[in-house]
N, C-alpha and C positions, 0 to 999 in steps of 0.2 A: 523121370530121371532116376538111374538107379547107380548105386556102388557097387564098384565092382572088388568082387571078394576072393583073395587067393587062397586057392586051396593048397591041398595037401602034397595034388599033382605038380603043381607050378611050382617053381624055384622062387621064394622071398630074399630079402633082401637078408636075413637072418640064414639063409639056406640056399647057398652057390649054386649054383648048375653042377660044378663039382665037389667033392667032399673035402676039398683042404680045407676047410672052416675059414670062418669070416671076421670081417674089419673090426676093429677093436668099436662098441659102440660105447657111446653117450658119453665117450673121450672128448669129447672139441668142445669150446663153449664160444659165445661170442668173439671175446677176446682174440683168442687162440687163432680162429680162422682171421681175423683182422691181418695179425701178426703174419700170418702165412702170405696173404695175400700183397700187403703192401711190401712186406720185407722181398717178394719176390719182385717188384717193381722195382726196388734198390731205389730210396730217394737220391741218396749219395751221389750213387752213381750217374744217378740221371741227369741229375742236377750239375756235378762236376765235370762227367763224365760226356756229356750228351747236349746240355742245354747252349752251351756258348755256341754249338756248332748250328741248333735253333736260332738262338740269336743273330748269329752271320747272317743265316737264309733268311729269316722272317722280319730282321729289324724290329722297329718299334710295333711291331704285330705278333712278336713270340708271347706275352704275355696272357693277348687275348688267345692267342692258339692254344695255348693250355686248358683256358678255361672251357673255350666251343669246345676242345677233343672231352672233357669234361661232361660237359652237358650231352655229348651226342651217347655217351656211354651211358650215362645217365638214364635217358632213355633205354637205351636195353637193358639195362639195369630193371626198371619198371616190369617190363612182361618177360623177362629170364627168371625174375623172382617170385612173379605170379607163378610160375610153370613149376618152381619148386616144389610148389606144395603139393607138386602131382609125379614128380618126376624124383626118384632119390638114385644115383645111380654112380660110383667112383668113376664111369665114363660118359660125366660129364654133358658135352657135346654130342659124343656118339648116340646116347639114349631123348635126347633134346630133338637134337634132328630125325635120327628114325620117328621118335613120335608124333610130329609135328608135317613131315617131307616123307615119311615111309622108310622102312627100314631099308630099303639097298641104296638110298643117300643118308641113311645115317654110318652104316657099315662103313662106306666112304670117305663119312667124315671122320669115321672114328680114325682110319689108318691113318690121313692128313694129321689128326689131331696129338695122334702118339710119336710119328715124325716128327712135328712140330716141337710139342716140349722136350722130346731128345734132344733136336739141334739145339734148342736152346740151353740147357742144362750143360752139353758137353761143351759149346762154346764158353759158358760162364768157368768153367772149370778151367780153360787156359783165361781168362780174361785174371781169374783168382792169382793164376802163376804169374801173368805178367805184372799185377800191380804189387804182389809181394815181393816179388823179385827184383825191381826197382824201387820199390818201397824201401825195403829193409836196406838194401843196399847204398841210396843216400840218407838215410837216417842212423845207420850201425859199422857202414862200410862192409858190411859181409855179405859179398856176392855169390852167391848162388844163384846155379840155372833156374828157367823159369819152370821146366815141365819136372824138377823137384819137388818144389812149391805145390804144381797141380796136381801131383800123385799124391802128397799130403791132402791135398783139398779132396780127393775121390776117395781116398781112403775113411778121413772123419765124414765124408758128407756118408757115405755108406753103413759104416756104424751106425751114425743118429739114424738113418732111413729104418736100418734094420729093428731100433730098439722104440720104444712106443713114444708115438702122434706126439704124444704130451711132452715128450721131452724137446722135439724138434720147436715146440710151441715153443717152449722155455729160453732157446737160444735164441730162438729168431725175435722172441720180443724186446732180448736185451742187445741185441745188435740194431734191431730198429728205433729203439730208444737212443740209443749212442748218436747212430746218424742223424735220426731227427734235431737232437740236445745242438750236436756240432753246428749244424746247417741256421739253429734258433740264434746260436750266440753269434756267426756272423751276422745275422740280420737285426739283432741289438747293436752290433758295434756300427756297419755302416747307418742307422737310425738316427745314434747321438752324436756322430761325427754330421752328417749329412741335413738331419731332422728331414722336414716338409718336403726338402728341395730332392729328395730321397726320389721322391715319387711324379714322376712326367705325366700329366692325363692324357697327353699323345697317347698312349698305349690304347685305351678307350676309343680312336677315332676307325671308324669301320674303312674309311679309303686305306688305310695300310695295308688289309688284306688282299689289297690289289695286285702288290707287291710282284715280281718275278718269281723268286724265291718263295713264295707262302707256301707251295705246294710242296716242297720238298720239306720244309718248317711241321705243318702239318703231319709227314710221315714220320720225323722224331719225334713229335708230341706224343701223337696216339698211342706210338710204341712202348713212348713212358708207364702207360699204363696197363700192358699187358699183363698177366697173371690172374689181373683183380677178378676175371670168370671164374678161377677154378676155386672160390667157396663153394658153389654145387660141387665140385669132387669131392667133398668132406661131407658129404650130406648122411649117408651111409654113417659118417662115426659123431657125428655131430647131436650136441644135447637139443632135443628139441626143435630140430629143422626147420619148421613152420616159422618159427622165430629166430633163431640165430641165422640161418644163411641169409633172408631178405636180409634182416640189420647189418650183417658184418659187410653184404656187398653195399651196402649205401654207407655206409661209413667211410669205407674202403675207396670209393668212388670219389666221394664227397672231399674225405682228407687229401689224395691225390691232386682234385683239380683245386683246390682252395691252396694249398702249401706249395704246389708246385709254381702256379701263376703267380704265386705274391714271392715266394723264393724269387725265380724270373727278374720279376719288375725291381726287386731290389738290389738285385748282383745288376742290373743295367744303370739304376738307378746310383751305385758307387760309380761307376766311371764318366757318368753325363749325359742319359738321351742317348742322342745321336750318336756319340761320340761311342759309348759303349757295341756300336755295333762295327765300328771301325777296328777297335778292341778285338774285337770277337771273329774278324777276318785277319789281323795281323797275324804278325810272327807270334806273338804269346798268346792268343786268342785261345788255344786250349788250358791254357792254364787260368784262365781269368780267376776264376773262382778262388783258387788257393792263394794268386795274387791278391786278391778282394779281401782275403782272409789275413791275409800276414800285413795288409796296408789297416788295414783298419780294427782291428783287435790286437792284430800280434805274433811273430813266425811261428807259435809255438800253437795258434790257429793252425793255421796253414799243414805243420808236424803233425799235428790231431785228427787235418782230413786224411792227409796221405795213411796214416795206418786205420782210419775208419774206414776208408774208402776200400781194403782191404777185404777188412769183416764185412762189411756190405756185400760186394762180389761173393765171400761165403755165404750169406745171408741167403742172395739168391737164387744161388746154384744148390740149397738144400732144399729151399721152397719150389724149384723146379723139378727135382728129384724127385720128391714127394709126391707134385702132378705127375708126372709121366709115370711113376711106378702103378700108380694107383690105378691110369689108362690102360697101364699092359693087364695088370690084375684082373677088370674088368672082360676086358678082350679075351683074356684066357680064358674065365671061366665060363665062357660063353662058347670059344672053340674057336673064337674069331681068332686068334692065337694060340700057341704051344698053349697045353690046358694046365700045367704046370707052374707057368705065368699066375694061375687064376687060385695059386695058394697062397695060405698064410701061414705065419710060425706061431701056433698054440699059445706061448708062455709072453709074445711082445703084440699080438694082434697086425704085426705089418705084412705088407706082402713080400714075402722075402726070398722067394726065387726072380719078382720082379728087380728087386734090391738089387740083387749079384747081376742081372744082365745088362740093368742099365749101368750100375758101376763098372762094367766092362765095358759098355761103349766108349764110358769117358776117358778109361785106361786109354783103351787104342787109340783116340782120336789122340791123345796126350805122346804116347809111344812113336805113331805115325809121324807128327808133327817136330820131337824131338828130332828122330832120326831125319828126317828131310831138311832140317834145322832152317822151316819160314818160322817167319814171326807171331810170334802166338796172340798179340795183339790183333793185327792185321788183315789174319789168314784164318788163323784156328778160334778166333772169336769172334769175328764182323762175318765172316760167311757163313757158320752155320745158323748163328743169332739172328740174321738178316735172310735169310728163309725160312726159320723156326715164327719170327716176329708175321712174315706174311701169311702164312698156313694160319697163325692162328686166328687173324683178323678178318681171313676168309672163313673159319669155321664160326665168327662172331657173327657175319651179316648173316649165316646160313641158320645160325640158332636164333637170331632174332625173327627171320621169316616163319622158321616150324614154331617158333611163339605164336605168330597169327594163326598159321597151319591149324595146332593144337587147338585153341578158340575161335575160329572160324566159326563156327555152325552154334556153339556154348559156352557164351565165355562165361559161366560157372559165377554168375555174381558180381563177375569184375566189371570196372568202368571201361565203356567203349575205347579212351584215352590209354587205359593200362596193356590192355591185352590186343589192342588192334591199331590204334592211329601211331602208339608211341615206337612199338615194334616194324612197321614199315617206315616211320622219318628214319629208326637206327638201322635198320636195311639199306634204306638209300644211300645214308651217310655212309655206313661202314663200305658199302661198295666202292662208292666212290674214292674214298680213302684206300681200300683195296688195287684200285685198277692204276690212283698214283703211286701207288708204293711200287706196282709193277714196271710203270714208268721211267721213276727214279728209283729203280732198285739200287741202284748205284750209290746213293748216298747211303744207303741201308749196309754196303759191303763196300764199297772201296775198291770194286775189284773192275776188270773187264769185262766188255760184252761177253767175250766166249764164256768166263768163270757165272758170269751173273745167269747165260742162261744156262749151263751146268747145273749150278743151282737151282734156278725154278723149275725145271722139268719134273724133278722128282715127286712134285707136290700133286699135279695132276695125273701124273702115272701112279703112283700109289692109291687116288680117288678112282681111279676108274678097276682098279685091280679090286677097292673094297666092293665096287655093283657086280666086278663078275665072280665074287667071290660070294656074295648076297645070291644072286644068279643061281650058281650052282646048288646053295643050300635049300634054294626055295625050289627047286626041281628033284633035288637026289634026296630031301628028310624035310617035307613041309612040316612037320609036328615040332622040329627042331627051329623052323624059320619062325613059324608063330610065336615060339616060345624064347626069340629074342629080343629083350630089355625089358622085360618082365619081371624081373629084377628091380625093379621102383617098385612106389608104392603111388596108386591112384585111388581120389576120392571125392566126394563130391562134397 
């Protein structure tokens, strides 16, 4: 068995393929990547935003659906973080899967994957304008449009992208602290209004997942947790990788499915069982939560989600920013993209021509949607979020299989369960979770069949454009093909 040693020839992760110098290093520490990661899952939002519409679908079975989408991640979680320690690369999935499936399905994956957190990021950006914009507006009476609001949110989320990791860390931990504090004191107040009777052991009985509805329940669960992959995107700036990314993604993991299932059980558990799911398909059914909040703490609960729930959406959509910049960064410098893409700005270590193009996606997407005057709710945040949320959890089954890929033949020390049994149960699962989200894309968007398949086409047209673009490299500059994702660091 031997190490393999890069030389002088080869591009390190210290030395781009091109010469705009590189990620700011041994910036990120545990913490920091936690913060990225969960603050990009938006508890808040999920929870307020998300969960009651779980609840309709899954009934007395949303609580355990949190927990399963939990544990299935979990598992990938296991051999994503093995792979780490061999894999460092700000693209993520793209370097996972070329390693693992060969480089013209990772090239593939990579494009899926930088679509992906685009949509997502520019959806978060109207989702920012709509909730501040009716936010501020029954709380101050001062109405302003929404895609005002979102050109503020593209503008500050651009700055922070632009100016160092560290500071992005700094916001996003103290807006995830907020939401977390918020979401904790309603669940003291229904606690000691409620006590024991809080809590149904229904939730626990596995015939619920029989349910109609579980499958579509399932597709908001998992979605709750997207983001939490992209601590490998920081791996590159991250102190000590070996040790901070495995820990920050099982933390990350862990905190999600624990807060979010007992979050869950406890917003069902103020309105009664059964009864809360009745709640939860009513006329108020979206609002449950801040109702939960102003009945059993206090309006000024309830006043405290609406403008957290606010910073949350920012929260987001800076943590999303951040991945996608970071994918086009990698892509450029590699050629998979404008090479330009693949710079950084000296004096802040970010990638800052990726900066200005993704904040110009969000502009237009923002600009477009004004001017066409749909709902930015609706339209400009349920469709692109709800094809950005499937692309990604197609590039999760595909990086958990180039896990066994990669250890197939050596798994380098690892136990049989880390690197091979645990990586194919979260293959199956994620598939399967995959092919209902395609199912019920619907509930994912809101929209029509024509809109929903408008939508999905793009994901697989763009994967098949990253093989014939891999294709062409590996015929017209093999020394160029070899020499992609080389970029990690491998070792034994």
């Amino acid at each position: 068995m031997t190490t393999r040693q890069q030389s002088p020839a080869a591009p390190s992760v210290a030395e781009p393929t091109d010469s705009g110098g590189a990620l700011a290093k041994s910036a990120i520490g545990t913490a920091d990547l936690v913060f990225f990661v969960v603050a990009a899952a938006a508890p808040l939002t999920a929870m307020a935003g998300v969960a009651p519409a779980a609840i309709g679908m899954g009934g007395m079975a949303a609580p355990l659906g949190y927990v399963l989408s939990g544990v299935l991640l979990a598992l990938f979680a296991t051999g994503f973080t093995a792979m780490s320690r061999y894999v460092r690369n700000a693209g993520a999935f793209y370097a996972y899967i070329a390693r693992g499936l060969g480089k013209a399905v990772g090239v593939g994956a990579a494009y899926v994957a930088v679509v992906s957190y685009n949509l997502i990021e520019i959806g978060l950006v109207s989702c920012f304008g709509y909730f501040a914009s009716t936010g501020v507006a029954d709380l101050t009476g001062l109405d302003l449009p929404w895609w005002l609001w979102a050109l503020g949110c593209v503008a500050g989320v651009a700055g922070l992208g632009w100016l160092r990791v560290t500071l992005s860390a700094k916001v996003l931990g103290i807006a995830l602290a907020l939401e977390v504090l918020v979401l904790l004191v309603l669940e003291i107040g229904v606690l000691g209004d409620r006590g024991g009777s809080t809590f149904d052991m229904g939730v626990f009985d596995p015939s619920s997942l029989s349910g109609d509805g579980v499958a579509g329940m399932f597709v908001l669960a998992i979605g709750a947790f997207t983001g939490f992959e992209a601590t490998a995107i920081y791996a590159e700036e991250a102190r000590d990788p070996d040790r901070t990314v495995p820990r920050a993604t099982y933390i990350a993991v862990g905190f999600l499915a624990l807060f979010y299932a007992f979050t869950v059980w406890v917003i069902m558990g103020a309105f009664g069982g059964e009864k809360s799911v009745q709640v939860a398909n009513g006329a108020g059914g979206a609002d449950m939560v801040f109702t939960a909040g102003s009945d059993f703490v206090g309006p000024w609960l309830a006043d405290s989600m609406h403008v957290l729930i606010i910073t949350s959406a920012f929260a987001a959509t800076l943590a999303f920013h951040n991945a996608a910049t970071r994918y086009m960064y990698a892509l450029g410098r590699e050629g998979l993209l404008p090479r330009g893409l693949g710079r950084v700005d000296r004096r802040t270590g970010s990638p800052s021509l990726a900066v200005l193009v993704q904040s110009a996606f969000g502009l237009a997407v923002v600009v477009v949607g004004a001017l066409a005057d749909v709902d930015p709710y609706t339209v400009t945040f349920l469709w692109p979020n709800g094809a950005g949320v499937l692309g990604v959890m197609a590039m999760q089954a595909l990086a958990a299989l180039a896990v066994y890929g990669f250890f197939r033949r050596n798994r380098r020390g690892f136990s049989l369960f880390r690197v091979v049994l645990a990586p194919l149960a979260a293959c199956a699962g994620l598939v399967l979770l995959t092919v209902l989200a395609v199912i019920h894309f619907d509930l994912l968007t809101g929209a029509s069949d024509g809109v929903d398949a408008a939508l999905l086409v793009p994901l697989p047209v763009v994967f098949c454009a990253g093989l014939l673009m891999a294709r062409h490299i590996r015929l017209t500059d093999p020394e160029r093909y070899a020499l992609l994702t080389t970029t990690d660091v491998e070792r034994d």
